[in-house]
Backbone atoms as SQL, in Angstrom:
CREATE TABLE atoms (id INTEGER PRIMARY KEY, chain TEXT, resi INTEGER, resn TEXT, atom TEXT, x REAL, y REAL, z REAL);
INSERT INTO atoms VALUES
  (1, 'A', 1, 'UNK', 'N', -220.137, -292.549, 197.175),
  (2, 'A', 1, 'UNK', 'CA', -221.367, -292.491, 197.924),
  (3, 'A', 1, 'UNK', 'C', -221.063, -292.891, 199.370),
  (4, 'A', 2, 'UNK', 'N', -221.678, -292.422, 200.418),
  (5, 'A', 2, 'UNK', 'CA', -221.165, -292.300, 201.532),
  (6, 'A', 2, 'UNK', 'C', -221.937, -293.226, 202.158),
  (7, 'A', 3, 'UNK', 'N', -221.332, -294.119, 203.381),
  (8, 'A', 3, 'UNK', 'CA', -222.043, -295.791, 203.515),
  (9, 'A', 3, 'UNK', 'C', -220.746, -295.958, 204.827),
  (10, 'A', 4, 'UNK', 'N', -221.654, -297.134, 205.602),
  (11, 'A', 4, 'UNK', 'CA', -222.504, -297.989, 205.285),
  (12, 'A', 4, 'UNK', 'C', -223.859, -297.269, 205.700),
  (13, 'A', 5, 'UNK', 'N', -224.824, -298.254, 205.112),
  (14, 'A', 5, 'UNK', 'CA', -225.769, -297.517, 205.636),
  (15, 'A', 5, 'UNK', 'C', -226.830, -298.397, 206.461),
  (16, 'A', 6, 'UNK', 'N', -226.939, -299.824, 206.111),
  (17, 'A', 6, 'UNK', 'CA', -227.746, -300.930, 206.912),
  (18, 'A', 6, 'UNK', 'C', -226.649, -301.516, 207.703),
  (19, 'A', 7, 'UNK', 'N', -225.546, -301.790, 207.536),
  (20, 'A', 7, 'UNK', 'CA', -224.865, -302.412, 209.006),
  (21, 'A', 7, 'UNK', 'C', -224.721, -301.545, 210.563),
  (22, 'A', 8, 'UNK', 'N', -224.478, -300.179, 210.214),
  (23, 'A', 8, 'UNK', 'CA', -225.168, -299.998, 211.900),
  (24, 'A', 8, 'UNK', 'C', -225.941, -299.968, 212.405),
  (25, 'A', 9, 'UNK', 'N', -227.126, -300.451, 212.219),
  (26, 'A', 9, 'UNK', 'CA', -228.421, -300.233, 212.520),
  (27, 'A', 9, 'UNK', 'C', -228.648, -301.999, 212.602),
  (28, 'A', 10, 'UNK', 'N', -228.213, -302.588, 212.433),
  (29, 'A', 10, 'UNK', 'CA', -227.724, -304.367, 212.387),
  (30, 'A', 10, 'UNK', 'C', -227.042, -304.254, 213.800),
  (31, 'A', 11, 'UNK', 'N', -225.668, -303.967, 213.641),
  (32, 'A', 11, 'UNK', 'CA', -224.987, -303.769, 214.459),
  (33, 'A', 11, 'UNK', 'C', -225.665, -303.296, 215.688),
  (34, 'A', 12, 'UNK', 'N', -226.086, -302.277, 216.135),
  (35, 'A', 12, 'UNK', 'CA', -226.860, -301.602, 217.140),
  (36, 'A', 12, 'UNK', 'C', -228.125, -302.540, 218.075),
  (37, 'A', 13, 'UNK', 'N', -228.225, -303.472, 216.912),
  (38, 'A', 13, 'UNK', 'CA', -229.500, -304.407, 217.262),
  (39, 'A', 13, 'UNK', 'C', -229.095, -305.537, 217.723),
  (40, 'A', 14, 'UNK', 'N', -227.451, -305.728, 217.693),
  (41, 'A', 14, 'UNK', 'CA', -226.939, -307.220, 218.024),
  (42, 'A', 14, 'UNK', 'C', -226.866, -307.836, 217.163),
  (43, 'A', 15, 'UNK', 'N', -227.521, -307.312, 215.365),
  (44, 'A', 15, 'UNK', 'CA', -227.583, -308.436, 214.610),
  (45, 'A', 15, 'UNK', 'C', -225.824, -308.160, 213.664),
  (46, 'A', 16, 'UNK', 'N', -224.996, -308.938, 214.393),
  (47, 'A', 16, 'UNK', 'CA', -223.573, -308.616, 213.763),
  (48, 'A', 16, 'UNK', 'C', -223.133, -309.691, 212.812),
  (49, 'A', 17, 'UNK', 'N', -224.191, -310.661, 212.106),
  (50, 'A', 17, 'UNK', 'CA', -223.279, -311.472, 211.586),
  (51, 'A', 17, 'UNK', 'C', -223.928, -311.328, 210.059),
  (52, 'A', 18, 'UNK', 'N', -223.104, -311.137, 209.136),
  (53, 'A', 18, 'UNK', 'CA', -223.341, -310.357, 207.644),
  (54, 'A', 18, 'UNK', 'C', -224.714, -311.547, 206.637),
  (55, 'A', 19, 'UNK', 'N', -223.308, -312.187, 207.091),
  (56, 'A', 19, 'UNK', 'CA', -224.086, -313.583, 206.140),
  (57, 'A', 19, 'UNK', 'C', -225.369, -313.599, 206.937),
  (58, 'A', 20, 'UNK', 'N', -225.910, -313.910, 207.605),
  (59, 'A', 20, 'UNK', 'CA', -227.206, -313.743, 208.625),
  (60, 'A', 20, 'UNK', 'C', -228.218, -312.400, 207.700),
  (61, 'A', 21, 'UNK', 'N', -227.560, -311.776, 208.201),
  (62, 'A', 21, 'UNK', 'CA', -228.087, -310.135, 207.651),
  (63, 'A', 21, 'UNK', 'C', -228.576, -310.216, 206.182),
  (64, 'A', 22, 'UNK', 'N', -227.473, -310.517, 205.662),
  (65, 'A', 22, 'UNK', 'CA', -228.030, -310.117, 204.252),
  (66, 'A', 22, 'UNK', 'C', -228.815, -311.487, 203.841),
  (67, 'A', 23, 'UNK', 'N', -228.993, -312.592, 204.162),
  (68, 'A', 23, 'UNK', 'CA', -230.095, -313.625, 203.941),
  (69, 'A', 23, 'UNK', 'C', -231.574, -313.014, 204.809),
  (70, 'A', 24, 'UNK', 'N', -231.552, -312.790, 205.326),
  (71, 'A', 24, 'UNK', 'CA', -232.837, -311.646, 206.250),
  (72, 'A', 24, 'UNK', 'C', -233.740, -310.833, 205.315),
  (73, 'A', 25, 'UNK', 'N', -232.463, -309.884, 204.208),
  (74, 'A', 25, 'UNK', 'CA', -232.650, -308.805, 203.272),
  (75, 'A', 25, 'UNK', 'C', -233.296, -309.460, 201.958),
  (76, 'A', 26, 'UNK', 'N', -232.562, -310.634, 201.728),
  (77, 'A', 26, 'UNK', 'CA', -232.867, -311.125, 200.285),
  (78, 'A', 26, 'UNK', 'C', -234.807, -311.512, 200.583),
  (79, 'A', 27, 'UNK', 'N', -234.731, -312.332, 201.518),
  (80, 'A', 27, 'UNK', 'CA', -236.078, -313.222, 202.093),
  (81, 'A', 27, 'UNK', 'C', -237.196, -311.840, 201.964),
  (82, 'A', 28, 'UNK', 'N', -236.865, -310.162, 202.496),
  (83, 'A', 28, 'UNK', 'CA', -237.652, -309.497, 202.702),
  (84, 'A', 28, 'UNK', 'C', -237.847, -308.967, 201.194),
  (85, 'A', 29, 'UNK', 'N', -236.928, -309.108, 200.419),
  (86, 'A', 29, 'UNK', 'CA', -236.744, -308.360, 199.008),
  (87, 'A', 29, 'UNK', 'C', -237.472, -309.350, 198.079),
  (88, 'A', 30, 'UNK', 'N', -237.395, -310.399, 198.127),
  (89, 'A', 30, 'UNK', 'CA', -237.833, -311.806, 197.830),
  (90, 'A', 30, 'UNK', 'C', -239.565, -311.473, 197.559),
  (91, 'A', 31, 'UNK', 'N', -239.936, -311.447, 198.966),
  (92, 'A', 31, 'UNK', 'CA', -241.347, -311.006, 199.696),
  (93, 'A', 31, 'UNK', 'C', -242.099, -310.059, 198.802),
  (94, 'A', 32, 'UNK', 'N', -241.297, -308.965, 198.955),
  (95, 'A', 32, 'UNK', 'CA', -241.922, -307.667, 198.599),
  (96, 'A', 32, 'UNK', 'C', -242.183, -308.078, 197.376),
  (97, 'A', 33, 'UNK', 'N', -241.160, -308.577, 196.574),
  (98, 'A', 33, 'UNK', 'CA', -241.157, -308.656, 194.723),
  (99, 'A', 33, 'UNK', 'C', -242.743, -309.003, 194.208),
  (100, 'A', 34, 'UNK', 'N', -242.716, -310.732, 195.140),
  (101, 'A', 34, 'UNK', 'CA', -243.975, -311.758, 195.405),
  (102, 'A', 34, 'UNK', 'C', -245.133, -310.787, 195.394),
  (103, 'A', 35, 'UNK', 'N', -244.709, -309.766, 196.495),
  (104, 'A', 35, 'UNK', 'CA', -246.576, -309.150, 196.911),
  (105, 'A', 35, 'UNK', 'C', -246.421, -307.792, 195.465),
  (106, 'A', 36, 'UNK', 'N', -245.308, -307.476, 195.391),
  (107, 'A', 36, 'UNK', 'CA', -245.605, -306.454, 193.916),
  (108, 'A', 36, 'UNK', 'C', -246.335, -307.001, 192.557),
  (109, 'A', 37, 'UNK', 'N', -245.428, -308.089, 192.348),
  (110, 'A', 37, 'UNK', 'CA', -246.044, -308.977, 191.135),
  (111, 'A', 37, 'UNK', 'C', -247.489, -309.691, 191.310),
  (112, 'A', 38, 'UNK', 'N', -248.038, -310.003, 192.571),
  (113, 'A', 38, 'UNK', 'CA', -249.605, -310.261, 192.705),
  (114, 'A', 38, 'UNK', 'C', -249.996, -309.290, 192.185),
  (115, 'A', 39, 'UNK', 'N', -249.838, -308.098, 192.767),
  (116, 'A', 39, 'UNK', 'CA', -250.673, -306.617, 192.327),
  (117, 'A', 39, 'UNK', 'C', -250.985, -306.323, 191.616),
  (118, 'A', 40, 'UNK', 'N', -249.661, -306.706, 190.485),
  (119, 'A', 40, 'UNK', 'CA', -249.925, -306.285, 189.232),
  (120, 'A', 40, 'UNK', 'C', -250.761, -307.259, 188.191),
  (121, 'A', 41, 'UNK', 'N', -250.996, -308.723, 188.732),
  (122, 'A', 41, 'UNK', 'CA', -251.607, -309.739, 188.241),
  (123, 'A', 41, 'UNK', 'C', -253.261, -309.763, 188.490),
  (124, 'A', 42, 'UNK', 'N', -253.374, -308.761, 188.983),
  (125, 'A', 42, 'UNK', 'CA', -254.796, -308.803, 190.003),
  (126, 'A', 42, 'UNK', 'C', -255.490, -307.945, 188.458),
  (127, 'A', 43, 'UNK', 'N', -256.685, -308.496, 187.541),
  (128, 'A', 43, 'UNK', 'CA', -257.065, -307.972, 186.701),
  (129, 'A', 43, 'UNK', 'C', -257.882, -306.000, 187.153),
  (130, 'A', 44, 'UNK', 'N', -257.399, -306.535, 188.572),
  (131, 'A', 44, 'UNK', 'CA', -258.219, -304.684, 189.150),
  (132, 'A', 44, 'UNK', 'C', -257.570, -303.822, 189.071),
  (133, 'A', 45, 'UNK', 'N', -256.147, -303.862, 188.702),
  (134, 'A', 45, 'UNK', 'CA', -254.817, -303.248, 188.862),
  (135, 'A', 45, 'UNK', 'C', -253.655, -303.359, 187.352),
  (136, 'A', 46, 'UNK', 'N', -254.803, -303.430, 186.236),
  (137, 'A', 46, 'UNK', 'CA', -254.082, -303.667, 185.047),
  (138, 'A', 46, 'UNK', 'C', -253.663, -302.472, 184.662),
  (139, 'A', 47, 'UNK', 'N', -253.664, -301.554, 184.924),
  (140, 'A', 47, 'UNK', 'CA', -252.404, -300.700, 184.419),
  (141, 'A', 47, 'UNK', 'C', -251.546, -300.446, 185.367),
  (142, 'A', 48, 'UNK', 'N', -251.465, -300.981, 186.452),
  (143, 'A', 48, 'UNK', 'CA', -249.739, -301.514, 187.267),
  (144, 'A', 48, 'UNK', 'C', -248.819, -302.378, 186.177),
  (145, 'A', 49, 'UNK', 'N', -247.332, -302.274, 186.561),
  (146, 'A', 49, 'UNK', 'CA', -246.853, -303.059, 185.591),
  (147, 'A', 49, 'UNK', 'C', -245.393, -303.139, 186.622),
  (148, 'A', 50, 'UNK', 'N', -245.154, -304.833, 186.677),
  (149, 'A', 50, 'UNK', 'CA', -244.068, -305.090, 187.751),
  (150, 'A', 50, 'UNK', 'C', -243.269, -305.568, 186.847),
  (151, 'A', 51, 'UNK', 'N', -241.673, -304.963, 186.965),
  (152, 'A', 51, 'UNK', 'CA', -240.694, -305.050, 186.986),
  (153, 'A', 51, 'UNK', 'C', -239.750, -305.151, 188.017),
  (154, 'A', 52, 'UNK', 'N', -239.430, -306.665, 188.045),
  (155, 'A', 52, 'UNK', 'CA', -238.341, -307.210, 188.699),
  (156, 'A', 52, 'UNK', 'C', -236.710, -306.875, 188.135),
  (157, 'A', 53, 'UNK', 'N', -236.551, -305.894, 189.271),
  (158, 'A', 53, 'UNK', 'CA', -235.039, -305.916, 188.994),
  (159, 'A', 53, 'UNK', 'C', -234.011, -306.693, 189.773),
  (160, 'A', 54, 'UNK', 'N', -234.352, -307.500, 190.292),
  (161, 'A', 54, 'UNK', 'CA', -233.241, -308.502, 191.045),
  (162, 'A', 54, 'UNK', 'C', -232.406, -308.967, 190.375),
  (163, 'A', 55, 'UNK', 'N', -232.391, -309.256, 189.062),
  (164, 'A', 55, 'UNK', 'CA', -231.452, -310.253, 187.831),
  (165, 'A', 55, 'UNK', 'C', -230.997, -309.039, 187.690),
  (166, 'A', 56, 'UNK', 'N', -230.789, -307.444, 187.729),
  (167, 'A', 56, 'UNK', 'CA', -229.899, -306.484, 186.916),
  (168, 'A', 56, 'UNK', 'C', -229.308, -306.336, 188.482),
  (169, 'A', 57, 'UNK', 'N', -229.542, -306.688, 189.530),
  (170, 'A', 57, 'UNK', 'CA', -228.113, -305.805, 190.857),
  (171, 'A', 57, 'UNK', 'C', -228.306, -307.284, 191.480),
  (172, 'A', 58, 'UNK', 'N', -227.238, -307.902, 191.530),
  (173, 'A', 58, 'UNK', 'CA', -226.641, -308.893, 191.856),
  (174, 'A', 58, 'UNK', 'C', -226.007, -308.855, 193.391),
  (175, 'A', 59, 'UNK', 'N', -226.242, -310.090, 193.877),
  (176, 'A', 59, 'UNK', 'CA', -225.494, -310.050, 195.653),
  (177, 'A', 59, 'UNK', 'C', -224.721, -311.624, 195.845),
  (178, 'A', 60, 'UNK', 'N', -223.950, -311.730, 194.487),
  (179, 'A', 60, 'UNK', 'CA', -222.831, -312.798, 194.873),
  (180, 'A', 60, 'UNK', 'C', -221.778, -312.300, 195.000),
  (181, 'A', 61, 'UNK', 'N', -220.730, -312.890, 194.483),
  (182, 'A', 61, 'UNK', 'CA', -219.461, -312.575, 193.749),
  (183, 'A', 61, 'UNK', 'C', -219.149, -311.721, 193.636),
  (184, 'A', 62, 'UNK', 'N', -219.890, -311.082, 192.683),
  (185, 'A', 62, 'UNK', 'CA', -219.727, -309.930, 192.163),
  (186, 'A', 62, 'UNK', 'C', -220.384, -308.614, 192.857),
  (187, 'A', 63, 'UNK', 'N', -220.421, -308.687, 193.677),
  (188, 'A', 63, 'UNK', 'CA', -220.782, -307.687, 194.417),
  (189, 'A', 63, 'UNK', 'C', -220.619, -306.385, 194.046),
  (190, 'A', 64, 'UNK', 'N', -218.956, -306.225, 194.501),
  (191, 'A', 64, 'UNK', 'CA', -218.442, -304.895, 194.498),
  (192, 'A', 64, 'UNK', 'C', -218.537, -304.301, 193.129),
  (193, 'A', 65, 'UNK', 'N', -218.807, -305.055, 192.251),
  (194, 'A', 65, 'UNK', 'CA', -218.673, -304.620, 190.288),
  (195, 'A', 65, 'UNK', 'C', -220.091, -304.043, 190.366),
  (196, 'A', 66, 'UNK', 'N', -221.274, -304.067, 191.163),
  (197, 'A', 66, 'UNK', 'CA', -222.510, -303.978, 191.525),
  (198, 'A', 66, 'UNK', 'C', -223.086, -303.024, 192.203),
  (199, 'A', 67, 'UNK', 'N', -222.251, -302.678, 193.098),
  (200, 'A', 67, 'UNK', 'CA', -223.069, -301.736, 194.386),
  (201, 'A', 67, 'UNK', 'C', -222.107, -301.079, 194.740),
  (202, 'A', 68, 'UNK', 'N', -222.385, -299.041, 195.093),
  (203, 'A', 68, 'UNK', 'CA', -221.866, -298.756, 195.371),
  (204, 'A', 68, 'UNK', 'C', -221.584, -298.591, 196.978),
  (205, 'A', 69, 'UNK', 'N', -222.766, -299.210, 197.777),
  (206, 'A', 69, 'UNK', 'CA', -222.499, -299.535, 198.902),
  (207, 'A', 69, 'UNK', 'C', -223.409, -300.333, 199.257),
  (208, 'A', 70, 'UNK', 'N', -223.974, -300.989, 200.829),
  (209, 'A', 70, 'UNK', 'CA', -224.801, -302.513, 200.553),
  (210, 'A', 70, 'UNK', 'C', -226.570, -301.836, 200.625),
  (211, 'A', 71, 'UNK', 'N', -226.508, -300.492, 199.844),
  (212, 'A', 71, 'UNK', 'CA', -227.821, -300.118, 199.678),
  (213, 'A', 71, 'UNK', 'C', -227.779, -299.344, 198.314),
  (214, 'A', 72, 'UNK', 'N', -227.157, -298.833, 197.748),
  (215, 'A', 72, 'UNK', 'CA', -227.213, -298.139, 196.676),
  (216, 'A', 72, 'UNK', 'C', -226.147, -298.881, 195.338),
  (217, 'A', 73, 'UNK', 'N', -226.868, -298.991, 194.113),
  (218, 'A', 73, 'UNK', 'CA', -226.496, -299.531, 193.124),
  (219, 'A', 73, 'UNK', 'C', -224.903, -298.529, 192.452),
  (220, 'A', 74, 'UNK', 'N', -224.362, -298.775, 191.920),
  (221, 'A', 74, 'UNK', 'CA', -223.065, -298.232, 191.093),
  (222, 'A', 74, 'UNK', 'C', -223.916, -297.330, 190.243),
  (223, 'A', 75, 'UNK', 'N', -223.172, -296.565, 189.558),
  (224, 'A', 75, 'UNK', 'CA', -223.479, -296.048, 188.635),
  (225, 'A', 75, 'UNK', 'C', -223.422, -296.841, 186.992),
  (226, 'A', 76, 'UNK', 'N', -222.785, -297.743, 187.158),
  (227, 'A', 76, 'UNK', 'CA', -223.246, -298.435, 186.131),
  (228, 'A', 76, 'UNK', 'C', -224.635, -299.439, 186.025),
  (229, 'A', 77, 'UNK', 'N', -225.024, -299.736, 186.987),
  (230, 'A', 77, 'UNK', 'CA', -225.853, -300.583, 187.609),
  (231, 'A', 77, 'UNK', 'C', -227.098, -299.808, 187.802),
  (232, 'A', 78, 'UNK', 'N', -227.449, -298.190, 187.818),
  (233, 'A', 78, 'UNK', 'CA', -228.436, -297.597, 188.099),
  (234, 'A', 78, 'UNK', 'C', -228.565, -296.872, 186.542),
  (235, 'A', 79, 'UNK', 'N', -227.628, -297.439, 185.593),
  (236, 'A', 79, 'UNK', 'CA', -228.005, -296.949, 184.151),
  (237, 'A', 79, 'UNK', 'C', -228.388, -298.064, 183.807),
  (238, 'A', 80, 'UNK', 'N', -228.253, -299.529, 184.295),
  (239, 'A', 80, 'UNK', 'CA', -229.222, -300.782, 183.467),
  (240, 'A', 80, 'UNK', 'C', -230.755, -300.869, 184.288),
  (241, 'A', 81, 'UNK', 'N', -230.854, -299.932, 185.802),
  (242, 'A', 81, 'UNK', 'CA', -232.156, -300.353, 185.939),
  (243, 'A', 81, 'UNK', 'C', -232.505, -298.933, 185.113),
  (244, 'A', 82, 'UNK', 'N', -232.384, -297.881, 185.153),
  (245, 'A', 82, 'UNK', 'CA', -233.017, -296.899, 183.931),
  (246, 'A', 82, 'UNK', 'C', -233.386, -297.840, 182.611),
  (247, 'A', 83, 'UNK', 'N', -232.535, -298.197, 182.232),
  (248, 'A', 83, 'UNK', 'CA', -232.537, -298.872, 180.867),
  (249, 'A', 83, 'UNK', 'C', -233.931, -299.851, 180.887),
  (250, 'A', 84, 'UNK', 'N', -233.855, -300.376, 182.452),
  (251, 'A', 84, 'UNK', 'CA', -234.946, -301.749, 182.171),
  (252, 'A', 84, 'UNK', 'C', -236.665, -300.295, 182.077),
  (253, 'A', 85, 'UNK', 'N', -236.876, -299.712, 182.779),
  (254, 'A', 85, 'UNK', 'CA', -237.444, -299.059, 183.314),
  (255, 'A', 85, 'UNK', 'C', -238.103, -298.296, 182.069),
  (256, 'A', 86, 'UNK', 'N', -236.740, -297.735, 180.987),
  (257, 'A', 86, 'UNK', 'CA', -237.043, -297.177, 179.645),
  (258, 'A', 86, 'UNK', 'C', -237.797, -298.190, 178.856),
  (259, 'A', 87, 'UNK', 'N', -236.768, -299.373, 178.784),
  (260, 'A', 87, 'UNK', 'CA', -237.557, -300.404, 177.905),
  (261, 'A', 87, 'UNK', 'C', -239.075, -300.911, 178.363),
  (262, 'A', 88, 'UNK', 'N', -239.524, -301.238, 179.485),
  (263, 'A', 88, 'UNK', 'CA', -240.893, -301.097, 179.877),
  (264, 'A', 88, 'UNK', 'C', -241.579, -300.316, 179.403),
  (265, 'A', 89, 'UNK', 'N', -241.403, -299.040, 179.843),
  (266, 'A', 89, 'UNK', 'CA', -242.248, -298.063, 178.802),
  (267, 'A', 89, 'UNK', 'C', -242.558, -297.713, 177.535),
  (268, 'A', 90, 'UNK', 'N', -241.099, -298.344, 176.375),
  (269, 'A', 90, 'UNK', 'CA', -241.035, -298.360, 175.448),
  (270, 'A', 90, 'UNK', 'C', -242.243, -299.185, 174.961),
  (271, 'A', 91, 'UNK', 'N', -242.482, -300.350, 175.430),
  (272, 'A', 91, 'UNK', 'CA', -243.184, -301.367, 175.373),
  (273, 'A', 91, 'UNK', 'C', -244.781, -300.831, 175.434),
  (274, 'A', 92, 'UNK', 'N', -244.879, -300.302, 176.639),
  (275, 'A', 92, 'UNK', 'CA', -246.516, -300.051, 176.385),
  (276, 'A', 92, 'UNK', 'C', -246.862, -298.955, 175.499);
């Protein structure tokens, strides 16, 4: 998969320091999750249904076993969020 795809656009902005960057990303990913999962808690919006995939694509260590670049999941990694995605539905 062809990348990068968020560091020049970092870069371009002055924002060159990674560790910086990707704490920026988590805080906004963080955010979004927060305002998805209200939504779906809001009894006006009961057939929304939030699934957090942050625990299946990982941004330690293990990175590279994870992502095939610092925006798109591996291919192994985009068959466990299918999987989570199947099992949800299985469910309702």
């Amino acid at each position: 998969m062809p990348g990068p795809w968020l560091r020049p656009s970092f870069e371009k902005k002055g924002h060159v320091n990674v560790q910086a960057n990707t704490g920026v990303l988590e805080e906004l990913i963080d955010r979004f999750n927060t305002m998805l999962a209200s939504v779906s808690a809001d009894p006006r919006f009961a057939h929304v249904h939030y699934l957090d995939l942050r625990p299946t694509l990982w941004n330690d260590a293990r990175y590279k076993q994870h992502w095939a670049n610092e925006l798109h999941p591996n291919e192994r990694r985009f068959k466990l969020v299918t999987a989570a995605f199947a099992n949800l539905i299985a469910r309702l």
